[in-house]
N, C-alpha and C positions, 0 to 999 in steps of 0.2 A: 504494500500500500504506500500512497507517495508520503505520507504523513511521515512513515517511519525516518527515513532519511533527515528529514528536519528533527525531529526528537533526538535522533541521534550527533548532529550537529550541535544541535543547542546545549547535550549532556556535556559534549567534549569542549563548548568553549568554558560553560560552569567549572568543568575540573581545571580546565587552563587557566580561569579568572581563578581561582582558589589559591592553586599552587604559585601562582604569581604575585596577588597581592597576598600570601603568607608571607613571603619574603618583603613584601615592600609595605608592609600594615604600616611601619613609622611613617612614611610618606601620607600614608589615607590619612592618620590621625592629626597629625601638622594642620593640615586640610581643613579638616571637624574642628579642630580647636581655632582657627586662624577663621573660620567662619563663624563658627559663638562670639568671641573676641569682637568682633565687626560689623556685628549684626544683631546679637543677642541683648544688647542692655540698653535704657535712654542712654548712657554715658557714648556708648558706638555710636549713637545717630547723632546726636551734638556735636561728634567729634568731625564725622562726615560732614553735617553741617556745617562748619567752620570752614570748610574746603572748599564745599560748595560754592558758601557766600563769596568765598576771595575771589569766585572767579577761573576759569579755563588757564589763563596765562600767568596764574600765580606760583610764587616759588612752592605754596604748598601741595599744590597739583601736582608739580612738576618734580616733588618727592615725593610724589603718592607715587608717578609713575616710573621710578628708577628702581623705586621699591619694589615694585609689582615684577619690574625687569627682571631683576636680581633673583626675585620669588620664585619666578617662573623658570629661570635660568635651573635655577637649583632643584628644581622640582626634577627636574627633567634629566638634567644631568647626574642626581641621587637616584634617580630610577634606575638609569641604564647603571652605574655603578653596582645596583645589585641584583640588578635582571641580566646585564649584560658581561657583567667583569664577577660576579659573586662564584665561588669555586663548589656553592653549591648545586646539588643536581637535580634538572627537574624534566619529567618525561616529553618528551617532543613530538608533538604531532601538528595537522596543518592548524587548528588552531592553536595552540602556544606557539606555532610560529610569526601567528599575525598577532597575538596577543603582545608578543614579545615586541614585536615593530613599531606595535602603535598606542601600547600602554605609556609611553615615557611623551611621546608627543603631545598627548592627548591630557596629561596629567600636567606637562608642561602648560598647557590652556586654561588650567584650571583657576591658576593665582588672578587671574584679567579677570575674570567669569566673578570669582568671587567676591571682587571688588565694583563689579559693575553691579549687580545684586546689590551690595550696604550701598551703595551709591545712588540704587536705581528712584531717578525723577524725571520725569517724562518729559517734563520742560525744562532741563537744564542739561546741556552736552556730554557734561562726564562720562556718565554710564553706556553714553555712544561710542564715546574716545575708548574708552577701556573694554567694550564688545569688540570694536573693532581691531584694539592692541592682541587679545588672543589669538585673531586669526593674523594677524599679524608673526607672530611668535610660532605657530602653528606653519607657517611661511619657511621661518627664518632657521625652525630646526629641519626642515625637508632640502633646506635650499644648504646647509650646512653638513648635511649626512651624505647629499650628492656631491659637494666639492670640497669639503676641509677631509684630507685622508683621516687624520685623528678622531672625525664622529661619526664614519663612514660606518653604517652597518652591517656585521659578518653575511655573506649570503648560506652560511650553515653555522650552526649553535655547535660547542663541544664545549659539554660540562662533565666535571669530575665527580663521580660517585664514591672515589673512597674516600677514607680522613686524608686530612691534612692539619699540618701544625700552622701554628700562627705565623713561623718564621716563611714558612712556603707561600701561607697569607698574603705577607706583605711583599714578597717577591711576585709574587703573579699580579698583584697591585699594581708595584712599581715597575714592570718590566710591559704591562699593557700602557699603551699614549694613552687612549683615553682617561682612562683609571690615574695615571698619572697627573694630567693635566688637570681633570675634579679633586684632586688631593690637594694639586699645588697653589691651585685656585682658595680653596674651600680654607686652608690652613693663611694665604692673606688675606680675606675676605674675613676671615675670624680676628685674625691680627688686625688691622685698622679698625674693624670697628669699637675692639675692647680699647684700644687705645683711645680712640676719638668719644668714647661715653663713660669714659673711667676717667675724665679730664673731670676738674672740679665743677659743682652747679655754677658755679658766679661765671664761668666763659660762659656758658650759656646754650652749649652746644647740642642738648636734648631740643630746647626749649627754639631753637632757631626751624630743627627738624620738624617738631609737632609730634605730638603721640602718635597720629597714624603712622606717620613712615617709620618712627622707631619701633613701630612693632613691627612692621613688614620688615625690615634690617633685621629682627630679631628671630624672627618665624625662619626667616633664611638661613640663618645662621644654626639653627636647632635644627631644622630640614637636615643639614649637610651633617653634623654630627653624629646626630640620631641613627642615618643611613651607615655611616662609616664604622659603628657600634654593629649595624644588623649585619655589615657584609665581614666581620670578623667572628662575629656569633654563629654557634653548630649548634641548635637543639639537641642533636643525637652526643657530640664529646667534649663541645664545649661551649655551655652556656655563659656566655658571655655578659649578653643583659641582666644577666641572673647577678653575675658576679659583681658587675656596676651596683645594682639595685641594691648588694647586703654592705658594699664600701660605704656608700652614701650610709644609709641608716648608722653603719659602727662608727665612722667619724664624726656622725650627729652629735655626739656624745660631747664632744671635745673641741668644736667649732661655734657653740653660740657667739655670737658676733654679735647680742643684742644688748649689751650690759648699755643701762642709759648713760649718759652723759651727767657729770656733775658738775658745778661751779665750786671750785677749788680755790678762785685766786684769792689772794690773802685780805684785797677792798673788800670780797663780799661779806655781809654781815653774819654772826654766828646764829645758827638757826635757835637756839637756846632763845635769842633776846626778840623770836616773833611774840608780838601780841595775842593775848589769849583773846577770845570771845567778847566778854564781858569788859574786858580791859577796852579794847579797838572799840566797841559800842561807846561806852563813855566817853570816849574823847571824840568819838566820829557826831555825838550828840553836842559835847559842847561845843563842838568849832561852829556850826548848826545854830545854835540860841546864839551864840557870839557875833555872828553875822547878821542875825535878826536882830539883836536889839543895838548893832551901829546901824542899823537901815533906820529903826526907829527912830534913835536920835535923831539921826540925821534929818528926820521929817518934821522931827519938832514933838511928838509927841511926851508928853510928861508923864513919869511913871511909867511907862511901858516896857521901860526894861526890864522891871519885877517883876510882871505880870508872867503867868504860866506859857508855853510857845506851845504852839501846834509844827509839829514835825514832819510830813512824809517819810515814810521809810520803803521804800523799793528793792523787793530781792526780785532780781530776774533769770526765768530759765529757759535756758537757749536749746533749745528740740538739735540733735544730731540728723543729720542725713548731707555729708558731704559739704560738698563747694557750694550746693543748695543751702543747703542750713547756712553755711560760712557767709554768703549775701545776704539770704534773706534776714539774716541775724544784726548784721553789722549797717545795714542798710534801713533796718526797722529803731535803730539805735540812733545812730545818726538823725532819720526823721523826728526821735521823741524829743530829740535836742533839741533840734529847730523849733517845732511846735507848743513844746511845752517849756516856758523859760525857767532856770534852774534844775532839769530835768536829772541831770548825768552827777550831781552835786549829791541829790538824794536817793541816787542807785545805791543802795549799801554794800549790793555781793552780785556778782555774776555766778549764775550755775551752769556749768555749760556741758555740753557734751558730745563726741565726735562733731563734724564741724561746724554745726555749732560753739562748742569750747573756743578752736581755733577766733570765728568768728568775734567771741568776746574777746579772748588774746591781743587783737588786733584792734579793738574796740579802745580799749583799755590803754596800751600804749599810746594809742593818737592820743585822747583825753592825757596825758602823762606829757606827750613831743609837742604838740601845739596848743597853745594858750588861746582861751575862748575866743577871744575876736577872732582870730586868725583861722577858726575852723572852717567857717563856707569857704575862706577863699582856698584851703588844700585839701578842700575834699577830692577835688577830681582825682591829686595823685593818691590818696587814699582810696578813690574808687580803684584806681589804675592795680593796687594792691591784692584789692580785695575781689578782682576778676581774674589775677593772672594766669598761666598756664604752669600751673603745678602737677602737671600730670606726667609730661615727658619728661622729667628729669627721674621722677619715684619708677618712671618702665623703664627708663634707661639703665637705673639700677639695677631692676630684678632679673632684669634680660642678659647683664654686660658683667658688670662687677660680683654679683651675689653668684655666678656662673663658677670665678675662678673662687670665690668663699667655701661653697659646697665643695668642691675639689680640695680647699686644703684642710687638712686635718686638723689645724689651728685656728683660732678665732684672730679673724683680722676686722676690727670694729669700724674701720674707715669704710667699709664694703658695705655694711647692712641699709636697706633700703628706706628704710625709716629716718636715717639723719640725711639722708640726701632731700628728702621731703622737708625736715627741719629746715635744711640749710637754704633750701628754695625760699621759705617761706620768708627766714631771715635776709637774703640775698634783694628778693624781690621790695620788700621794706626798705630796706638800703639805698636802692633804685632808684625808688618814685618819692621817698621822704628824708633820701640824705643819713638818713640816725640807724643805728647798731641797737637800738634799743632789744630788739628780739635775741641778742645773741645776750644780752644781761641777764642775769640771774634774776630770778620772781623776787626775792626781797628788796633788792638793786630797784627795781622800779617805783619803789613805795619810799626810799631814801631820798632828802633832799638837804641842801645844807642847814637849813632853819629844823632840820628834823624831819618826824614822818609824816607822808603826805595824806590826809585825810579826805581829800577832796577827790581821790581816787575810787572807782569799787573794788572791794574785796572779790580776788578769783577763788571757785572753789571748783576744778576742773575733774571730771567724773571717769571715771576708768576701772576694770571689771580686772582682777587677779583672778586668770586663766585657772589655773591650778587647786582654790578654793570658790571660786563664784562669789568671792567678797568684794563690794566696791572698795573702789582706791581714790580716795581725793586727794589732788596736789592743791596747793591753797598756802598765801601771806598769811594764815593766820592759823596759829595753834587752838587745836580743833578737840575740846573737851569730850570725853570716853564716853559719858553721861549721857548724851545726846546724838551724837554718831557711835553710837553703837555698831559691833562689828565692821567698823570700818579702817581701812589700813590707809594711814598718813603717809606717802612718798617720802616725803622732804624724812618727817622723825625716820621711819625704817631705813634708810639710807645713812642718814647721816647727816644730810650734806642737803646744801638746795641743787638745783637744778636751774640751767639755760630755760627762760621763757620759751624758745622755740619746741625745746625739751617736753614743758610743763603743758604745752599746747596739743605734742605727738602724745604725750600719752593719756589722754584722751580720745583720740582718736584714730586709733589702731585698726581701722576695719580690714575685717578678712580678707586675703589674698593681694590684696593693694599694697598693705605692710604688714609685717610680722608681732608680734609679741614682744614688749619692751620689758628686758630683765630687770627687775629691781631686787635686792639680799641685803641682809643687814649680817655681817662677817665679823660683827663684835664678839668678845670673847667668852663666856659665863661658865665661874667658874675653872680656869683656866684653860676649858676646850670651845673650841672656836665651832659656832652651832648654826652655819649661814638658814636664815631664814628668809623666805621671800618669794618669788615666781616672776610670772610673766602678765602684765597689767598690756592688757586687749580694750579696743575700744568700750567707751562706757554704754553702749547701746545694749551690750550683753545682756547688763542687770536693769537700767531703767534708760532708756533714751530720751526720753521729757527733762531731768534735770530737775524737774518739779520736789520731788520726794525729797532730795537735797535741802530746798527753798525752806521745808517743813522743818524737816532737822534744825538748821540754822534758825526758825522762827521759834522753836521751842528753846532754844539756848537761850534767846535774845528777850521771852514772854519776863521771866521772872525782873531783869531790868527794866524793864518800859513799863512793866507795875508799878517797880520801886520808885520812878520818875513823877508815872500819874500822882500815885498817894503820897509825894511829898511837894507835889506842887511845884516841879522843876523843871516840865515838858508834859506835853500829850503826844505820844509818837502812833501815829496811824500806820500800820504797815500794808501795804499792796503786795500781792504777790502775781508777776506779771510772766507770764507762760507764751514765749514766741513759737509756734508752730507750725512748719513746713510741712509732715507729713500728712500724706493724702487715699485715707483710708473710708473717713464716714458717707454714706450712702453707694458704698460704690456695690455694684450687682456683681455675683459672682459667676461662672460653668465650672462644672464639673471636670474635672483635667483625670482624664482615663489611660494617654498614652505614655506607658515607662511609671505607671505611676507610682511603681515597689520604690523607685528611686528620686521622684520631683515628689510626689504628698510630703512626705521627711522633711525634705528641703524647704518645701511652699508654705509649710507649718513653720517650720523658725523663722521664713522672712517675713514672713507676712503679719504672724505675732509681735516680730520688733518691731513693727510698725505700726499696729493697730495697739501695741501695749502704750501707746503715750496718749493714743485717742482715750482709753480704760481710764487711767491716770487722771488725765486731763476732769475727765466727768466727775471721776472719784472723788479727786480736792475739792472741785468747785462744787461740790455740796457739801461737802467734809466742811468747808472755811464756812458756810453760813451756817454753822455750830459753837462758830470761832467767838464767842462775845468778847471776851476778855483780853489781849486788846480785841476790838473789832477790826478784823482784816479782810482784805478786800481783794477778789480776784478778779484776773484780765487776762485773756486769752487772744492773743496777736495773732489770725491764721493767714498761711500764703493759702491765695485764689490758684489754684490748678487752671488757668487756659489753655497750657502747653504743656508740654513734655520737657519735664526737667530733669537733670543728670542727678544720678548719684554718684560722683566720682569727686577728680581733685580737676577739671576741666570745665570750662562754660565756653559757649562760643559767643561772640557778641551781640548777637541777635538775642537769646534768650539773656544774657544778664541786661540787656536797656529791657527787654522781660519785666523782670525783675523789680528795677527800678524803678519804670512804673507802677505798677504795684504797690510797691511800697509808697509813693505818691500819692497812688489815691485812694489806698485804703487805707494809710497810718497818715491820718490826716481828722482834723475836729468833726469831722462830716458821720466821722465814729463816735456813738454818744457814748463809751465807755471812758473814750480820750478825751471827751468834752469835761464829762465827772471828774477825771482824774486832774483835767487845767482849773478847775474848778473850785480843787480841792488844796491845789498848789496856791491857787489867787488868794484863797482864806484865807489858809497859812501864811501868808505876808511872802511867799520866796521868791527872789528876783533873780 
């Protein structure tokens, strides 16, 4: 029957695609992963977007498509290296023999393909350019196998069935052109790049590429390695990837590279002499009355200086979710400045968490580098800041540097991709404001020569110890047992303070972006030395609102703003004001069916961290109208969802002017909670 013949065709290209891509699975996977990567998250499309926006003739295009080059080069040329040059043996018939011709070309097409896909906009040329650069490539490797002898393909296959040693390996490697010329290629192409992204963040040399192309550099770069692993790899005598895969885990052991950074130098102040709670309250209330009754004076009013003061007291918590939080945070701050006069005077504490945290870090220092008048006119380079492109220098990292880490068996702490992120953030500050303030120590910012500065907020930055699930606050002020309960101080468990840009990363540690920042306290007890401590992961872990924080600290601060009321010294009102980027309420769900043994798990913890601060949020704001004593008052700052916003360390500029609007028109009096709240400041006499 004529059926049979097809059946039997189609069995023998199956075994041919089998036994082929068994040998070349690192290639497919490169592939899978280098499409999640670029497709898979808001972060990928904004990133696209950014590319978009520039424009056909922009330099970032024009690294999307070198990258793509280089991708596809390597695709193709990793193929035939272990289809074509691999000493293992695979049954030949006419299909593996067309498999074999046209698996490497055709895989070569694949890098264009997949970039025209994350790219794909029907009105803008990219995803044209790049359809048409595959067949282009597709061109380039037929028109290069018919006339470069070196990529000319065998008209018969002979592959060897029995062992071989590794030493024969590299001979049969080295003694084929092609095989030669993809080693010698693969092994500079590896070398310039570790060089050129192992350079320090302040050249700037991620950040000039953009994150898409350093990932495409990097995808190529793993492509070519990965293959060079599989064609020295024998499933039958000598597993090889095997043997990689148990090095890595035993020198895990011995290479942490995450130990945090501390401020050691001999200016910074002894952490023994922070202010406790109740101490900093006191004085942050009298500078407060001291400023109100010279305003009285100064008005003429008689008697008024005795008289009891009405206070605002302001803890605010900054919601984590990336460079989203880090705007919408610093952005919602700035506008309360403007809007509400005295605003940033009567913030008492920041609680912040993943970028968020960062967000007040950043907050914080301007309110510290430029004195009031002065703030509208350098906002812009504070916006300039607070948008930047902090994404490709932390991929540069984990692609380049943290590559030769895992290989050494020692911890080289210069390599860990977390202080390259640090160092961005401080580099970028540098930049656009001139000042070092971020590379200063968290106590260093509250220092001035008249003494300490109270007109600052107190940081209380939230971070999750990996190892117990205990939150971890870094924070100017010593943080009574009483009231943060099971919670681990950085600053006391160390020692020692910490670089602000430090105090900023470890909060916000999210998975796969950066690693787990080590913190151990190696004192002695006893005279055996009993290191305690872990890996403090972003604060999202344990609560991502920041809120729960706000409480803690309001329970510390209840019993003083009693003693103030009942003796007639102040009325301190406290607001607890909750900024909010995530975007969970009303949203409809479907049922997700496919692979679900392994995305349900997954769709359950993300989705939880993020609907947990919406829980939160409801929880306080009925919890506080319980609150009589003092009577406190809650405010919930939320971003409007119109777009697709990143969760990364990236924004393209179309979605941060987003952004900005936003916070324009809805942290504006037009809100009757901000109306209450100017309201409450006008009583209060604050100017």
């Amino acid at each position: 029957m004529p059926y049979i013949p097809f059946v039997s065709t189609v069995r023998d290209y199956v075994v041919a695609f089998y036994q082929t891509q068994r040998n070349a699975l690192i290639v497919i996977i490169t592939l899978l992963i280098a499409l999640y990567i670029l497709t898979g998250t808001d972060q990928a499309g904004d990133m696209i977007e950014a590319v978009i926006s520039s424009g056909v003739g922009s330099p970032l295009f024009l690294f999307i498509l070198i990258g793509a080059f280089l991708w596809s080069w390597t695709v193709y040329s990793s193929t035939r290296l272990i289809l074509h040059v691999s000493p293992v043996g695979l049954r030949l018939s006419p299909a593996m023999d067309m498999l074999l011709r046209w698996l490497p070309r055709l895989g070569g097409m694949l890098p264009s393909l997949i970039l025209a896909f994350a790219f794909w906009e029907p009105m803008h040329p990219q995803p044209f350019l790049l359809m048409g650069m595959s067949g282009l490539m597709l061109w380039s490797f037929r028109l290069v196998e018919q006339h470069v002898p070196v990529f000319a393909v065998p008209t018969r296959w002979i592959f060897r069935n029995r062992y071989t040693s590794i030493v024969q390996d590299v001979r049969t490697l080295w003694r084929h052109p092609l095989g030669r010329l993809v080693v010698s290629i693969g092994f500079i192409l590896t070398a310039v790049l570790l060089i050129l992204f192992s350079l320090p963040v302040q050249w700037g040399i991620a950040r000039y590429f953009r994150p898409t192309a350093v990932i495409l550099f990097g995808i190529s770069v793993y492509t070519f390695w990965g293959s060079l692993l599989v064609y020295f790899n024998d499933y039958r005598y000598r597993p090889l990837l095997l043997v990689v895969g148990l090095y890595f885990v035993t020198v895990s052991a011995f290479n942490d590279n995450t130990t945090v950074r501390t401020a050691t130098d001999t200016s910074v102040a002894q952490i023994s002499n922070r202010p406790t709670v109740d101490a900093h309250f006191a004085r942050w209330v009298e500078a407060r009355r001291s400023v109100a009754q010279r305003g009285v004076a100064r008005r003429g009013v008689a008697g008024r200086p005795s008289a009891k003061d009405t206070i605002p007291l302001l803890l605010v918590a900054a919601e984590g979710g990336g460079i989203r939080a880090l705007n919408w945070t610093a952005e919602t701050l700035i506008r309360l400045d403007s809007i509400i006069p005295g605003f940033s005077r009567h913030v008492y504490a920041l609680s912040g968490v993943s970028g968020g945290g960062v967000g007040t870090v950043f907050y914080t220092a301007f309110l510290r580098d430029v004195a009031e008048a002065r703030r509208i006119h350098r906002f812009s380079q504070f916006r300039r800041v607070i948008r930047d492109d902090y994404l490709s220098a932390v991929s540069a990292a984990l692609l380049f540097p943290e590559a030769i880490q895992r290989l050494s068996p020692v911890a080289i702490p210069a390599l860990e991709r977390g202080k390259w992120l640090e160092d961005s953030w401080a580099d970028s500050y540098q930049r656009n404001l001139g000042l070092s303030t971020l590379d200063s120590a968290v106590t260093s910012l509250y220092q001035r020569p008249n003494g300490y500065n109270y007109d600052l907020p107190s940081l209380l930055l939230n971070g999750t110890l990996a190892e117990s699930g205990q939150k971890v606050i870094t924070s100017n002020l010593k943080l009574d047992s009483r009231y943060f309960r099971d919670v681990v101080s950085t600053v006391d468990l160390l020692g020692h303070d910490v670089p602000l840009k430090t105090a900023a990363s470890l909060c916000s540690r999210f998975p796969v972006v950066t690693n787990g920042a080590l913190i151990r306290d190696s004192a002695p007890t006893n005279g055996i030395t009993q290191p305690y401590g872990g890996h403090v992961v972003d604060g999202g872990y344990f609560d991502n609102s920041g809120v729960e924080t706000c409480f803690q600290l309001l329970n510390n601060l209840v019993p003083s703003i009693r003693r103030l009321d009942s003796t007639g010294q102040a009325t301190v009102v406290p607001y607890i004001l909750f900024i909010q980027n995530s975007n969970t309420m009303g949203r409809t769900t479907r049922a997700q069916s496919v692979m679900q043994i392994i995305r349900i798990p997954l769709l359950g913890f993300f989705n939880a961290w993020d609907n947990g601060s919406i829980t939160r949020d409801n929880m306080f704001n009925s919890f506080v109208d319980r609150f009589a004593n003092p009577r406190t008052n809650y405010l919930t700052l939320r971003l409007a969802y119109n777009d697709r916003y990143p969760l990364g360390w990236y924004l393209s500029e179309r979605v941060a002017n987003r952004l900005s609007d936003q916070a324009r028109d809805s942290i504006s009096l037009k809100n009757p909670a901000l109306r209450q709240l100017q309201s409450a400041f006008r009583r209060a006499g604050v100017r």
